[in-house]
Steps between C-alpha positions, in 0.01 A plus 500: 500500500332200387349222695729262316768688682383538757481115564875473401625752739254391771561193746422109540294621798226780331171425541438476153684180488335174485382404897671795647112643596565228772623763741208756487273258494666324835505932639078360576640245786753698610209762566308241665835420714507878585187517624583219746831699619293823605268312707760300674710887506138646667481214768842525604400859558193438686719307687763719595214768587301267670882399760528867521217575611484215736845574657412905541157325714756318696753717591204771561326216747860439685597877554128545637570237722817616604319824573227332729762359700732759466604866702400730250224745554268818374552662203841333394286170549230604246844632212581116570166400409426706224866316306312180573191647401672590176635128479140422538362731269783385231431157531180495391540738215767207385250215555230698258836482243524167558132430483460749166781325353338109521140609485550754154803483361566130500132420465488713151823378372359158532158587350699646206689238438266191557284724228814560248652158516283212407650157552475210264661173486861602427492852456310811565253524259606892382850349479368183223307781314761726448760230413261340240394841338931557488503173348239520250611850359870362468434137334452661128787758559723121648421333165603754305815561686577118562495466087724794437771338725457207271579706236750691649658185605490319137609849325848506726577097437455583169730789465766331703493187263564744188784633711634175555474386120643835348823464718484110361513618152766780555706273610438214173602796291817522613550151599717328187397146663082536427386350202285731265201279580500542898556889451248513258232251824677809744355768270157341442425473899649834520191675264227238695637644852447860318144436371429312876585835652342650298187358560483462867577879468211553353299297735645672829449838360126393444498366810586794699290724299182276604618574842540844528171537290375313769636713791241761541259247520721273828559853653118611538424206605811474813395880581141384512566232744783700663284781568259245735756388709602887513186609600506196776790629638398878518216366675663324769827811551197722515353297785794436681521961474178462627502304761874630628335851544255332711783328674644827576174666619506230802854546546555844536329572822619852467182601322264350745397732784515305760823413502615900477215497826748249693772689489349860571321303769864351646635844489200687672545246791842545499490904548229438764765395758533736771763418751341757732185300518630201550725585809213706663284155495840298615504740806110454527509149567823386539708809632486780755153623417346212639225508748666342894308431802688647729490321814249735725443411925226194497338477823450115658229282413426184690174422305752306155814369589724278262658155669784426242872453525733812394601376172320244183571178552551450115261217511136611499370805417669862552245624775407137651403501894235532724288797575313554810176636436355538859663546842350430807708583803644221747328588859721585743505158748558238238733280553884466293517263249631141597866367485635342170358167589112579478676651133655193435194256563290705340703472158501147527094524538522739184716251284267175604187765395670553149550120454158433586322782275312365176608660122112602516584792848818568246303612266195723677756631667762608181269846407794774467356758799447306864401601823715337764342538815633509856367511810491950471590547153515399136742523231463472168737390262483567107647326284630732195739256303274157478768332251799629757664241742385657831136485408515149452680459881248742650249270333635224710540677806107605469445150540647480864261857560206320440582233708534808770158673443365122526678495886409823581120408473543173713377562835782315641728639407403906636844533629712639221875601465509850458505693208858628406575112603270402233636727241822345572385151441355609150790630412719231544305260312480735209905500540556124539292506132728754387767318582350152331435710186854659467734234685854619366372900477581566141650859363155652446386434893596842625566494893258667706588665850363329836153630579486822670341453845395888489297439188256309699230762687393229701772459675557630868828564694390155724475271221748633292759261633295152452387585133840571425599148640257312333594615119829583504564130426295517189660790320858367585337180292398723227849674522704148473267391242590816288806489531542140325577303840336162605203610715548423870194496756575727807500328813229452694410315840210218340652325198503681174299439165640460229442711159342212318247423792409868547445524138170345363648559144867326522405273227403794265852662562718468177862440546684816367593467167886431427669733288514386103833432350375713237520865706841390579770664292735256311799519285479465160694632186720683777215701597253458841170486466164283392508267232195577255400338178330682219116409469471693161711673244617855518613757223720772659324848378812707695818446542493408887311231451572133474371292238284178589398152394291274632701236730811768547619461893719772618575738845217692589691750696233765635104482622206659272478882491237707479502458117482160501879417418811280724798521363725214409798338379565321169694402229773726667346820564233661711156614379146562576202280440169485530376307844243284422678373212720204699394299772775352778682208448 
């Protein structure tokens, strides 16, 4: 077949036709255009790799926190650990994918290309060369081909124009009506039309041989140029094989070693559970092989006894009180103590003592282990809670001791009350700043029992009575006061004092705080709760979640668990959410 024909039976749109190189040539940006699309197709990888690998760190970090906080135990504990260990392990194998992926294969593909593709003003510069060398190699072959339309164009007119006038003249013949004369003009511009065909026969048929003589000549020059923007294109496929295999080699993390380590890792920590172990340490240390102290005979000791009421207060310290660390014996001819109004006048001495004491005796005396001393003992008192309540009212009833030691070295005043009526008079000023402190007895002041006369080994059968008179008045105080009722002084024979004078610290006494409007429960949306607005948004991750943005209000309908969620009402349905996420309205 020749190439003649092959140019008949061939297309408008070959490549051999005049301009139609314009699409190969324009393959050179669309290569440059590729190049683009697998970078942007690697980042969005790196991407996804790097989320993965982020969300696998924080699931991992919320399980192990769940397990910190959580019941399980032993061996079953460690199988827990070793899935989140695998999370672990698995999320940094997908961050080095991510990391190969940006720093190798999206690096090279940009080197490549930034050395492939040079840019000019308009166009890449390979893309002007090829199109000019296409251009150049098909201008002689155009000129050629541009005059043998000419031709072909002048041989048809001609041709139909002899058509035309040889009809003409057929018809004169016959027609009776034409003159000799006009059928002899007809036949005259008949045998011009033949000798015009005739001609630009001639001159098409020349034509088209210059052409195809010419032919060889346009097509080793396309193929030469062709063959360039070939071997362009070759170059890039071949890199884009290239650098996909290397795309592959981060990808498949089948091949790297560690990652089949992870998983025969996870399953050796998996068949190291033993439930046997783990229920012989459970009965260890939590279960019927536990060591006990069983209670064993303990013979009396009157060297250390322990002066404290029966049950905690719930205000200081667990193991507050008073501890006598010497005993000396009453002898046997001293007088009882004195009726309840030598008690009485000497708390109103104590309270005029505490008014009078200077913030510099406050503060030699506020060390957290004193020595009280009496007239044939001491007792020391250690404060174990210093930020509690009750070491701040033992603080102020220290104040009133030191007033005491000061008497008990005047020489005037020799003639003391005696001891358990002393301890009785300490007492109730530390309870009349109890009292101050917690006024209405709020839910966490847990009720202590009425001092135990038996507790004290000081006490004899003839004085039992009068201690017992002169402080039962203070713990009913303390009771009342606990109890939430208005505190009412017992009576006594001199007038009373009143809880402000007795206290040298009234005006440091904080009214109690009234309960917020925000702890109480409302109604809203149908539901009863606490309002809450949204300080940030939230994306729900599962499905029991409710979704947040910033300046939402809704029901918050239960208090912060141990995982750091409330649950809540909105937009019709109930969900959890994270805590510190809202703040009340």
């Amino acid at each position: 077949m020749s190439l003649n024909e092959d140019l008949v039976q061939a297309s408008n749109d070959s490549f051999w036709e005049i301009g139609k190189y314009s699409r190969t040539v324009k393959r050179i940006d669309n290569g440059k255009a590729l190049c683009d699309s697998l970078r942007q197709l690697i980042q969005q990888r790196s991407e996804i790799e790097t989320s993965y690998a982020k969300s696998l760190t924080n699931w991992s970090k919320k399980w192990n926190e769940f397990l910190d906080r959580g019941n399980e135990y032993g061996t079953i504990q460690a199988g827990w650990r070793g899935m989140l260990q695998e999370a672990d392990s698995l999320s940094e194998l997908h961050s080095l994918v991510s990391e190969n992926l940006m720093n190798k294969d999206y690096v090279n593909i940009k080197a490549w290309q930034k050395e492939n593709y040079h840019k000019s003003m308009m166009h890449f510069k390979e893309t002007k060369e090829l199109e000019e060398g296409f251009k150049k190699a098909q201008k002689p072959w155009e000129k050629k081909y541009t005059k043998l339309m000419a031709a072909k164009k002048d041989y048809h007119a001609a041709c139909r124009s002899e058509k035309s006038t040889a009809n003409q003249e057929n018809n004169a013949r016959g027609d009776s009506a034409v003159s000799p004369d006009q059928l002899k003009k007809i036949q005259e511009k008949l045998r011009k039309c033949q000798q015009e065909v005739e001609g630009t026969k001639d001159k098409y048929e020349a034509c088209l041989n210059d052409l195809n003589s010419y032919n060889a000549k346009y097509i080793e020059d396309m193929n030469e140029v062709f063959q360039k923007c070939q071997d362009f294109e070759k170059t890039r496929i071949e890199f884009f094989k290239k650098t996909m295999f290397e795309i592959h080699q981060h990808l498949d993390l089948s091949v790297d070693p560690r990652f089949s380590q992870v998983y025969s890792s996870l399953h050796s920590t998996i068949g190291q559970i033993d439930s046997d172990k783990d229920l012989r340490w459970w009965s260890t240390n939590h279960g019927a092989d536990m060591a006990m102290n069983w209670p064993t005979f303990e013979e009396y000791s009157p060297e250390l006894q322990n002066i404290s009421k029966k049950k905690d207060s719930g205000i200081g310290g667990g193991s507050d009180g008073i501890t006598i660390t010497s005993i000396r014996h009453k002898p046997d001819g001293l007088d009882a103590p004195q009726s309840s109004p030598y008690n009485s006048k000497r708390q109103v001495s104590t309270t005029e003592s505490q008014r009078s004491s200077s913030g510099s005796n406050i503060q030699q005396q506020s060390s957290t282990l004193r020595k009280i001393s009496f007239d044939g003992f001491s007792l020391r008192k250690k404060a174990k809670d210093k930020s509690s309540k009750r070491a701040t009212v033992c603080e102020k009833a220290n104040v009133a001791d030191v007033e005491e030691v000061k008497r008990n070295s005047d020489p005037s005043r020799m003639q003391q009350p005696p001891d358990s009526a002393r301890l009785a008079q300490m007492d109730t000023d530390v309870s009349q700043a109890d009292m101050a402190q917690h006024p209405s007895g709020g839910e966490n002041y847990v009720r202590s029992t009425s001092y135990d006369e038996a507790l004290n080994p000081f006490g004899d059968d003839d004085e039992g009575g009068d201690v017992e008179a002169n402080t039962s008045h203070v713990y009913q105080a303390i009771d009342e006061a606990r109890d939430g009722h208005n505190h009412k002084e017992p009576e006594r024979k001199e007038e009373p004092v009143s809880m402000e004078e007795s206290n040298p610290f009234a005006d440091d006494i904080d009214e109690p705080p009234s309960p917020s409007p925000e702890d109480s429960p409302r109604q809203m949306n149908g539901k009863e709760g606490v309002p809450v607005r949204a300080l940030y948004d939230y994306v729900v991750t599962e499905e029991d979640e409710l979704p947040l943005k910033a300046g939402d209000v809704f029901v918050k309908l239960s208090e912060e668990d141990e995982l750091g969620w409330c649950k809540g009402y909105k937009d019709g349905r109930e969900g959890l959410y994270p805590a510190n996420y809202v703040e009340p309205v």
